[in-house]
matplotlib code that plots the C-alpha trace (Angstrom):
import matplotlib.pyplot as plt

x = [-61.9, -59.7, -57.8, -60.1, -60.8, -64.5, -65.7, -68.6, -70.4, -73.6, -75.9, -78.0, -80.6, -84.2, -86.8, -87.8, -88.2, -85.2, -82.3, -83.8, -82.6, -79.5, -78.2, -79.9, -77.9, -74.8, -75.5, -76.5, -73.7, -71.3, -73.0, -72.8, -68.8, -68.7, -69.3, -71.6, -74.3, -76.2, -79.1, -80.5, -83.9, -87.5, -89.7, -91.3, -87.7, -87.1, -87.9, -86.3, -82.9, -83.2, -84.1, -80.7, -79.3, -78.7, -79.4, -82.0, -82.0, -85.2, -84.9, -85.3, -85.0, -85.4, -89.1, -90.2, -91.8, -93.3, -95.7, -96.2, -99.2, -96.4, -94.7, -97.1, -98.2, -94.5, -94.4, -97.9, -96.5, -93.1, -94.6, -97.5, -97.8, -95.2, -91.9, -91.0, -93.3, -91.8, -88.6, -89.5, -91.3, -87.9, -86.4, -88.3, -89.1, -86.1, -83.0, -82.7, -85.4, -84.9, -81.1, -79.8, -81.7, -80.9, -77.6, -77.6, -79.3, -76.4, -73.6, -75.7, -76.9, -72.6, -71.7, -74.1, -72.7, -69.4, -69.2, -65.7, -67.4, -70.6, -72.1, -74.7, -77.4, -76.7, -79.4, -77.3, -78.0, -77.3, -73.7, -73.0, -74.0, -71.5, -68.8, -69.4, -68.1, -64.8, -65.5, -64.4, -67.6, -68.7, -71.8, -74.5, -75.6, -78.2, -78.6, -76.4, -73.9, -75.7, -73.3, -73.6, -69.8, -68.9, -69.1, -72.9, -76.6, -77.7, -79.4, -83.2, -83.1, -83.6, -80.7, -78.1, -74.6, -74.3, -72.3, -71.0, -70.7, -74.6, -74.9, -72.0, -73.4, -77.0, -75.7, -73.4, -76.3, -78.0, -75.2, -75.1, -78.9, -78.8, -75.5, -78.4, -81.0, -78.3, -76.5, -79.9, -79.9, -75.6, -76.3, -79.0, -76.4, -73.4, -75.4, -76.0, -72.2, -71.2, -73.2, -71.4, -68.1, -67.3, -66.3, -68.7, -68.6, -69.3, -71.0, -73.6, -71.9, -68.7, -70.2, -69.0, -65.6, -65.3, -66.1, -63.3, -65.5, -68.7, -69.9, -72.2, -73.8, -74.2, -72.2, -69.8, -70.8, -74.5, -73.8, -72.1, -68.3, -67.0, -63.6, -63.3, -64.8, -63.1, -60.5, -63.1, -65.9, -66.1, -68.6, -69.2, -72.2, -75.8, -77.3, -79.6, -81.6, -84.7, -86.4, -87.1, -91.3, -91.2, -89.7, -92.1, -94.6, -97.1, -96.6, -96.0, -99.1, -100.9, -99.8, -96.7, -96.8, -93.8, -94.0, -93.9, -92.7, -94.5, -92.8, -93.3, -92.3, -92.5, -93.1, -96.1, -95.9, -99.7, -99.2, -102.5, -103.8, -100.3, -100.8, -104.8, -103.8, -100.7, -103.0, -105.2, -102.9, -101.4, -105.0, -104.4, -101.5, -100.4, -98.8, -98.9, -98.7, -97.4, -97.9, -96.5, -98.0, -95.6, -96.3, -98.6, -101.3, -103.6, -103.8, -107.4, -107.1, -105.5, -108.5, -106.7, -108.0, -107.6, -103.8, -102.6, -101.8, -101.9, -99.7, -98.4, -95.1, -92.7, -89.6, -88.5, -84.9, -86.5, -89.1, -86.8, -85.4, -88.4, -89.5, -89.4, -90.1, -90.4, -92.3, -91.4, -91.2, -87.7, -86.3, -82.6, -83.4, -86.0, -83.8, -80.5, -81.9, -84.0, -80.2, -78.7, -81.3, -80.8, -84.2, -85.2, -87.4, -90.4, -89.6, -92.5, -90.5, -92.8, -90.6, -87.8, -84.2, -86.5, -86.0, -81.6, -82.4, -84.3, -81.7, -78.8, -81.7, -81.8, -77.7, -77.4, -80.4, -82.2, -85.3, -87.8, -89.8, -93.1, -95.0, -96.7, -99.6, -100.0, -103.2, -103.3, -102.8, -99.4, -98.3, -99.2, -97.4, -94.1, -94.8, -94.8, -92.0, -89.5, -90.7, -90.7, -87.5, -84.5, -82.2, -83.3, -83.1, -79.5, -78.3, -79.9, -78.0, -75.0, -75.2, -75.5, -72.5, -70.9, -72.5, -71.2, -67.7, -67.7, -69.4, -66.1, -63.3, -64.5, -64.5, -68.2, -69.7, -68.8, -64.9, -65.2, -66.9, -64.3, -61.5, -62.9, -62.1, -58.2, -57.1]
y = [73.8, 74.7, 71.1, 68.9, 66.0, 64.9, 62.3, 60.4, 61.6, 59.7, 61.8, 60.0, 62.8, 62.3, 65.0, 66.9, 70.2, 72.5, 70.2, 69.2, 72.1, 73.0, 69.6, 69.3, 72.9, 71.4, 68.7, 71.2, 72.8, 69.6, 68.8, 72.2, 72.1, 68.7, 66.1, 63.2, 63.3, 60.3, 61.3, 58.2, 59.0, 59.1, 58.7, 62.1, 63.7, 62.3, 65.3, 67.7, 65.5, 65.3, 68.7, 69.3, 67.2, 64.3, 60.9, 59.0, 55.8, 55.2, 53.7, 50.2, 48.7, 51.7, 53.6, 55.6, 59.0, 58.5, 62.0, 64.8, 63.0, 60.5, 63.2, 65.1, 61.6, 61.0, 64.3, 64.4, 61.1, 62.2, 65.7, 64.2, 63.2, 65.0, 64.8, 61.3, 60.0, 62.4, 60.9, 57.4, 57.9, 59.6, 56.6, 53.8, 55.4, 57.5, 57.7, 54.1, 51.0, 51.8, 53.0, 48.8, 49.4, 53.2, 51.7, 48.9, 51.2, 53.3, 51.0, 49.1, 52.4, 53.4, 49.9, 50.0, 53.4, 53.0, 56.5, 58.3, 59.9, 60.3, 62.6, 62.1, 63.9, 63.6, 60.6, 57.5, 55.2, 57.5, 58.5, 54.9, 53.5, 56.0, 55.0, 51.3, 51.9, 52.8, 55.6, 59.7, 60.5, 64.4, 64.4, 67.8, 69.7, 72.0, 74.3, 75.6, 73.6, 71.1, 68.7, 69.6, 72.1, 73.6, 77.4, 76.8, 76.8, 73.3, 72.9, 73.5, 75.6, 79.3, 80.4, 82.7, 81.1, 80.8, 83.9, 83.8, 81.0, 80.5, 80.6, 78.3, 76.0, 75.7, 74.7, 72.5, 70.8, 70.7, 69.0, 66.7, 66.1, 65.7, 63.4, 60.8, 61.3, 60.4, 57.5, 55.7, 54.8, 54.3, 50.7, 50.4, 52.0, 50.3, 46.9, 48.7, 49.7, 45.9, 44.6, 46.3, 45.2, 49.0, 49.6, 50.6, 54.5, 55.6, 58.9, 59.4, 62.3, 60.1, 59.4, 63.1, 62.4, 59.3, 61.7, 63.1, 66.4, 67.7, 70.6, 72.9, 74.5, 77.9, 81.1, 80.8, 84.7, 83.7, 80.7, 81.3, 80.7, 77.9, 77.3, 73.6, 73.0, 69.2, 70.2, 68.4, 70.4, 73.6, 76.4, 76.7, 78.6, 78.9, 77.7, 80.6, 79.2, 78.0, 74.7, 73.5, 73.5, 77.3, 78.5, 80.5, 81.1, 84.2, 85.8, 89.8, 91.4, 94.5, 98.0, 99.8, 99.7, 98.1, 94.2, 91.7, 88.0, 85.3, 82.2, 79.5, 75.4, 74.4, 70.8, 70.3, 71.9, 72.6, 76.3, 77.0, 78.8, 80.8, 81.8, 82.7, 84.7, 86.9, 88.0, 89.2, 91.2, 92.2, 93.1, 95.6, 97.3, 99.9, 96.7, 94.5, 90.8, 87.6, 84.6, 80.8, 78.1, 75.4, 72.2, 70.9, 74.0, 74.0, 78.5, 78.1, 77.6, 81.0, 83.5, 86.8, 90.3, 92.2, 93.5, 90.2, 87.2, 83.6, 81.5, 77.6, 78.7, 81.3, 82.3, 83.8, 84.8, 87.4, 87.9, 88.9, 91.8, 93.6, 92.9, 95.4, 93.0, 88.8, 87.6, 84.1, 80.6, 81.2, 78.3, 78.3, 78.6, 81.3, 83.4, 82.9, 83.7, 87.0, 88.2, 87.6, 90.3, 92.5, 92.0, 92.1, 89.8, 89.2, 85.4, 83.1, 80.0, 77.1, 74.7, 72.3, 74.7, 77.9, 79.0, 78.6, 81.0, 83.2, 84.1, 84.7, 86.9, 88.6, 88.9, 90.7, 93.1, 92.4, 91.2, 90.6, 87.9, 87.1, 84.2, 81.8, 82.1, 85.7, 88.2, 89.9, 93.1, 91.7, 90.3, 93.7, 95.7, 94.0, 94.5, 98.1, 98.2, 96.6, 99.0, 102.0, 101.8, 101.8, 99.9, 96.6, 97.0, 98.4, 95.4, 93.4, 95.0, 94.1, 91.0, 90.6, 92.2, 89.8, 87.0, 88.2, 88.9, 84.9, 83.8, 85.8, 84.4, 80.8, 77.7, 76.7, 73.0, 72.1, 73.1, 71.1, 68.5, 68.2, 68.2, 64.8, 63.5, 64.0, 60.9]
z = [89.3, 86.4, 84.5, 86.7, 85.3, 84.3, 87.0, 87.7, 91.1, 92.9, 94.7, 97.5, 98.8, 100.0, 99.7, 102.7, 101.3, 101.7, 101.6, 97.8, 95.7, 97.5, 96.8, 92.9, 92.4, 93.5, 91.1, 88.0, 89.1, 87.9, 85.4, 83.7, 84.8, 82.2, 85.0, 85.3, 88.0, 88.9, 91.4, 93.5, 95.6, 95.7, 92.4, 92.8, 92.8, 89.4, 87.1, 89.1, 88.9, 85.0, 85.2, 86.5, 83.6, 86.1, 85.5, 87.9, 89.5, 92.7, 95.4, 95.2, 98.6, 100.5, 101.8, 98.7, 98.2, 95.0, 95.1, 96.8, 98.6, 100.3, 101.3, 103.3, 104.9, 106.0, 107.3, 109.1, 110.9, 111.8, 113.4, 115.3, 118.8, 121.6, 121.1, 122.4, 120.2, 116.9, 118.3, 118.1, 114.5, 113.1, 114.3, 113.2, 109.7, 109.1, 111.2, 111.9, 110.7, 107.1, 107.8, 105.9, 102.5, 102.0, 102.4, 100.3, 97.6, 97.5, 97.3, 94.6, 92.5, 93.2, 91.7, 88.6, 87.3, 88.1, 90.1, 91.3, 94.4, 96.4, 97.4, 100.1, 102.2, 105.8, 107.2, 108.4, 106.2, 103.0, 105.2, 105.8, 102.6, 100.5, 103.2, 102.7, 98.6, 99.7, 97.6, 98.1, 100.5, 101.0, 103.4, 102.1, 105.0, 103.7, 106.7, 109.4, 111.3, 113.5, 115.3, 119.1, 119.9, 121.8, 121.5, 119.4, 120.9, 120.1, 116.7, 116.6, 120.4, 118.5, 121.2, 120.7, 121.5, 125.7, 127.5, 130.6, 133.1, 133.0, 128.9, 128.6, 131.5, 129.8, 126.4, 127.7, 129.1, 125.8, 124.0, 127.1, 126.4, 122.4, 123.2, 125.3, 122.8, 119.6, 121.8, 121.6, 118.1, 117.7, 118.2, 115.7, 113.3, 114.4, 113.4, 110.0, 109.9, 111.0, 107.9, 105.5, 107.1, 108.5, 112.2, 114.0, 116.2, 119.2, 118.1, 115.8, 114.6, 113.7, 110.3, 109.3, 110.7, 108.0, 104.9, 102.9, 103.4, 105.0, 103.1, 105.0, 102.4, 103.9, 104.9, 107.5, 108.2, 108.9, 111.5, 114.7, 115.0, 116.5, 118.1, 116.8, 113.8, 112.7, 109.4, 107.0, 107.4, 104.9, 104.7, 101.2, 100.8, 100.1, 96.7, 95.7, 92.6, 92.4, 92.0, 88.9, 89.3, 90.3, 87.3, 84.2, 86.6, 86.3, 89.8, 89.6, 91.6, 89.5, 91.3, 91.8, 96.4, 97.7, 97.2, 100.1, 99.7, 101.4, 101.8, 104.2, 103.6, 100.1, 102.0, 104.2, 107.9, 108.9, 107.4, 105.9, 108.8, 109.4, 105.3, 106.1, 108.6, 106.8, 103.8, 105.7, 107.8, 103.8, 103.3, 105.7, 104.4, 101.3, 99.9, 97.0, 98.2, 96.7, 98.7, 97.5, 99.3, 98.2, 97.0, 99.3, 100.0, 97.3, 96.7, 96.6, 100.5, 100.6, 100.6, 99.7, 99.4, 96.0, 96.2, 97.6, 95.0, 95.7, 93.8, 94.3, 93.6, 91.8, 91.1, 93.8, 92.8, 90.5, 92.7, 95.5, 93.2, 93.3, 97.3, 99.8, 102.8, 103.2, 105.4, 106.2, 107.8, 108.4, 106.4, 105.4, 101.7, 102.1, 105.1, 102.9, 99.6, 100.8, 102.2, 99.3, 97.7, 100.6, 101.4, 105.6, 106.9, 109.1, 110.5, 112.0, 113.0, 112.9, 113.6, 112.2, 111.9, 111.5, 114.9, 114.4, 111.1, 112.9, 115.8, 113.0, 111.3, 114.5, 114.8, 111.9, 112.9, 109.2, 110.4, 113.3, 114.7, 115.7, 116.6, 114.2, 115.9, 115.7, 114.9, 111.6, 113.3, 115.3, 111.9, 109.7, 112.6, 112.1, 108.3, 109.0, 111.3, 108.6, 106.1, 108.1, 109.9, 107.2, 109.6, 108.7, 105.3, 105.2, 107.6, 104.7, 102.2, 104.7, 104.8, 100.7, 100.5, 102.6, 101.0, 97.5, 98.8, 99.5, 96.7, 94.9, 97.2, 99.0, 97.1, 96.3, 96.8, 93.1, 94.2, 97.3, 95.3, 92.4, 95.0, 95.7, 92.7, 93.2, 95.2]

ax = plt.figure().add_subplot(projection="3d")
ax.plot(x, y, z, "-o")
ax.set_aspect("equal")
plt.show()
């Protein structure tokens, strides 16, 4: 923002894959604008935020992720069992039981560097601690809108928004039902709110209203609309770079056949046999394939047949440029940046927000879906389909267009960021 003054901004973030380096490109993104960024979270985040030219401070309280081995524990926990039990483990390890000391971090880590603003990812206790330092608060969704309104399928369903009286009646039921599920931990937070003095809410979701600004950081053309969308909430875009550990990586397959992208959780999410299963059906195929197993899938678990290529991570900005197809969990970052390149998409949701992802994908006609449990042959027959039919890759052209036209005329995170800084 031109004239802004340089300020001092805390970022509070945990790291559960994709909301990572959407908020650590926000911060790179001040820093390089002349501000100062200190990043509070796990130990194993702490090269990536000096990476970003942010200071570091760990959790000191708080649960700690201090490798990539923590991580996948955390996450093996948190998906096991049926979904009362996942419910209950979110709670106790996430949402609520350590809510006080990510709280207490924040409003000590905000104290010792004498920050202007916070800026905080969306779990309560990093929401309530930035509140509780009287500070100018943005909350960081990394992925599309997900308080329960009207006019939205419920976060996490896959639906398309409700028509007619029996649409609008069954999501109005799912908000009713997410409202039940969210009511049962507002007393847990309110006692976290009470001991830092704030007043305690009624709705879980009445943390965003107490932020100066909620910045959802995708595009406002790839969610749904909404008729009531609270005035502090902005759309401000996708963050399209990479993470710092994919970057000078070795990755272009030999050949000149059209590339395909395989991209699935850079986090752990069971995907070894999902990854098995796509290069074999790439095996199959005039294709040259590049597959990154993230951070957690060793490649050597990938057998692959000569014109695939198994890699632990790459660039995939630059990658994108030369693809021809992604195939892909459907996470925000992978959906969002594979637009961006005009690139269409082959979307396996696994879980998580991938199934929300996947029915925008399906909106805008620039991909198709199939299940994460399909055969080789089901998998390379959607491959073929998205190359064959030029229809998906023109809507995927589109939609980049669209995506470059905001990029040109919306303020960005870093705007909405720096407005906070103005009183």
């Amino acid at each position: 923002m031109a004239g802004q003054r340089r300020g001092r901004f805390l970022l509070a973030v945990i790291d559960v894959g994709g909301t990572l380096p959407p908020n650590l490109g926000l911060a790179g993104e001040l820093v390089r604008r002349g501000h100062d960024v200190e990043v509070v979270g796990d130990p194993m985040t702490a090269d990536s935020a000096r990476a970003a030219g942010c200071g570091f401070t760990a959790w000191s309280t708080a649960p700690r992720l201090d490798t990539v081995a923590d991580q996948t524990a955390m996450i093996t926990d948190l998906e096991s069992g049926g979904p009362l039990r996942q419910l209950r483990t979110a709670r106790d390890r996430v949402l609520l039981g350590p809510a006080g000391r990510f709280a207490d971090d924040v409003v000590a880590a905000a104290r010792a560097h004498r920050v202007d603003a916070v800026l905080a990812d969306t779990l309560p206790g990093l929401l309530i601690g930035a509140q509780a330092t009287g500070l100018p608060t943005a909350a960081l969704v990394a992925n599309v809108y997900p308080r329960p309104t009207p006019g939205l399928p419920v976060m996490m369903s896959g639906w398309q928004p409700g028509r007619g009286v029996v649409g609008r009646a069954r999501d109005a039921v799912a908000r009713r039902a997410v409202r039940a599920v969210t009511d049962r931990i507002v007393p847990g937070v309110n006692a976290v709110l009470a001991a830092q003095e704030l007043a305690p809410v009624r709705d879980l979701f009445e943390l965003f209203d107490r932020c100066r600004a909620v910045l959802v950081m995708t595009s406002p053309s790839f969610d749904f609309p909404a008729p009531a969308i609270p005035a502090n909430v902005h759309f401000v875009g996708p963050h399209l770079g990479d993470p710092d550990w994919a970057l000078g990586v070795d990755w272009r397959p030999p050949g000149d056949e059209p590339l395909a992208l395989v991209a699935t959780s850079s986090i752990y999410q069971d995907q070894v046999g999902l990854l098995r299963r796509v290069a074999d059906a790439l095996g199959r195929l005039p294709v040259r394939g590049l597959i990154t197993t993230g951070r957690a899938v060793d490649p050597a678990e990938i057998p692959a047949p000569g014109n695939v290529r198994v890699v632990r991570a790459a660039p995939h900005r630059a990658v994108l440029a030369e693809t021809a197809v992604a195939l892909t969990h459907a996470g925000h970052g992978s959906v969002l940046k594979a637009l961006a390149a005009g690139v269409p998409l082959v979307c396996m949701p696994m879980g998580r927000d991938q199934k929300d992802n996947t029915a925008r994908v399906l909106r805008l006609g620039a991909g198709v879906r199939v299940p994460q449990d399909a055969s080789p042959e089901r998998i390379a027959d959607a491959v073929r389909e998205v190359l064959d039919d030029p229809a998906y890759g023109a809507a995927a052209r589109r939609f980049a267009g669209t995506l470059a036209e905001e990029a040109r005329t919306r303020p960005s995170a870093a705007d909405r960021a720096e407005a906070l800084l103005l009183g």
